[in-house]
C-alpha positions, 0 to 999 in steps of 0.5 A: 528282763523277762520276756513271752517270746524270746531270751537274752543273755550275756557270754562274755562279750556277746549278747544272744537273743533267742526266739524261743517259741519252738513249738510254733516254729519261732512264729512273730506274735504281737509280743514279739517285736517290743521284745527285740527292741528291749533285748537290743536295748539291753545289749546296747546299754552293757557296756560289757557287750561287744557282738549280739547274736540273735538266733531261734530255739528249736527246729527253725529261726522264725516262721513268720507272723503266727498268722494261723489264728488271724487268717482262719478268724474274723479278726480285725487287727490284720484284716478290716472290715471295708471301708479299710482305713489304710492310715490305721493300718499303716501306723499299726505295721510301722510300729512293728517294723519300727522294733525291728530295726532296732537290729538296724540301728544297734550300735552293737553289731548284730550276727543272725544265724538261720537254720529251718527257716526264715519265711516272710516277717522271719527273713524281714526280721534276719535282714535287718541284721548286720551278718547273716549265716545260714545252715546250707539246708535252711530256707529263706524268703517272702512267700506272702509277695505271692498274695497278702504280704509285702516285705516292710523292712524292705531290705531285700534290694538293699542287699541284693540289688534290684534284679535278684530282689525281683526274682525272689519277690515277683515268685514268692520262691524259697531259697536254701543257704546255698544260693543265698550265699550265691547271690550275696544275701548271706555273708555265709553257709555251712553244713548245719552241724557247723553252723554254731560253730561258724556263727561263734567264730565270726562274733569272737572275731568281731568281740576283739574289736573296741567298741567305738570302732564297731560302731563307726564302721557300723554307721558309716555302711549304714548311712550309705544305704539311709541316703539311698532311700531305705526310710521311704521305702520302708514307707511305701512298704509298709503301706502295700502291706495293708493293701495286699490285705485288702485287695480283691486277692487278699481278701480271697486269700482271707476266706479261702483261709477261713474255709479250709484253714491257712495251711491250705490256703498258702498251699493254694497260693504257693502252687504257682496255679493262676490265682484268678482260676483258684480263687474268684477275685471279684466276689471273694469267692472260692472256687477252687473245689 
């Protein structure tokens, strides 16, 4: 199957999926999420297939949404013109997250192996995986919990309960391989000249296993964290995602972007300034010159 955004395929008994817009850091298009729940699919269906390892090409994982040209235009499809209607919203971003777990629901353990980077959609696409192995350097986190974002695969208090989801989604802050593994959202990290070779032990190890067996251990954990709640937080995630676009902050974060572009705009967003200084919240004007 040809796919726009990534590659699929098979090495024995493992399946890799690998995002391969490189030039664009991996960035997510509208492409992007169909394209994971087909390669997935894929795999599922190969009998031959034991372990899927899901991966990026080039200097990063995933970079995120490409949201440089919806921030900087007038687009709709990100954010409405008022009145907003938050059902269409809601059906829009569902959709998305829906294709995304499809790493959740395979029945072929996934392994996602993070170098560069995995910001904001790139860490909710990674969490979604059933092992995670970072390069000690790479980075991870949910930038846009700061101002336009909220995590819709909502897995991070899942894996690290709700303390240490707080103190990565109150900040917006990055964290390297290192203390991802620290804290227990990664299974492991190493110097990234051995990350490959991590990843491919780990999937070699897991390939021995029958496939039955991977699949009822897979189900049973799963299960646990569906019975805590997982789909209706992923509910109520997804809705304050469309909100965090059209609040009065989101809305100012909108035409700062559209101003001086979105580098600048996240720079503003991410410096720790006080927001209400930076951007007037009220009228959606900037006043940060």
């Amino acid at each position: 199957m040809a796919h726009k955004t990534l590659t699929y395929e098979r090495d024995g008994r493992i399946a890799r999926i690998t995002f391969d817009r490189p030039d664009r850091l991996n960035a997510i298009t509208e492409d992007t999420p169909a394209e994971i729940e087909a390669a997935v699919g894929e795999a599922n269906a190969d009998d031959r297939v034991h372990v899927i390892v899901l991966a990026g090409n080039g200097p990063a994982f995933c970079s995120g949404y490409d949201l440089k040209d919806y921030a900087e235009s007038k687009t709709p499809l990100l954010q409405e013109e008022m009145p907003w209607d938050p059902m269409r919203d809601y059906a829009m971003m569902k959709g998305y997250t829906e294709k995304f777990m499809a790493i959740w629901r395979s029945y072929k353990p996934v392994i996602c192996k993070v170098h560069g980077y995995a910001f904001a959609g790139g860490s909710d696409i990674a969490l979604t995986s059933d092992i995670i192995v970072m390069a000690e350097d790479a980075k991870i986190g949910y930038p846009p919990a700061r101002a336009w974002g909220c995590p819709t695969t909502a897995m991070w208090v899942y894996r690290i309960g709700a303390e240490r989801a707080k103190r990565m989604l109150l900040t917006g802050d990055l964290i390297d391989g290192r203390e991802a593994k620290a804290i227990g959202l990664v299974t492991d990290a190493v110097p990234a000249d051995r990350l490959d070779a991590r990843v491919d032990e780990i999937a070699a190890r897991m390939a021995g296993v029958p496939k039955n067996q991977l699949m009822m251990q897979k189900l049973m954990i799963n299960q646990a964290l569906t019975n805590m709640g997982l789909e209706t937080t992923q509910m109520i995630a997804t809705l304050f995602d469309g909100i965090t676009r059209h609040s009065a902050e989101g809305m100012a974060f909108k035409h700062r972007a559209e101003d001086v572009g979105f580098k600048q705009a996240v720079k503003e967003r991410d410096s720790g300034a006080n927001l209400d200084e930076v951007w007037d919240v009220r009228t959606g004007k900037v006043q940060y010159d």
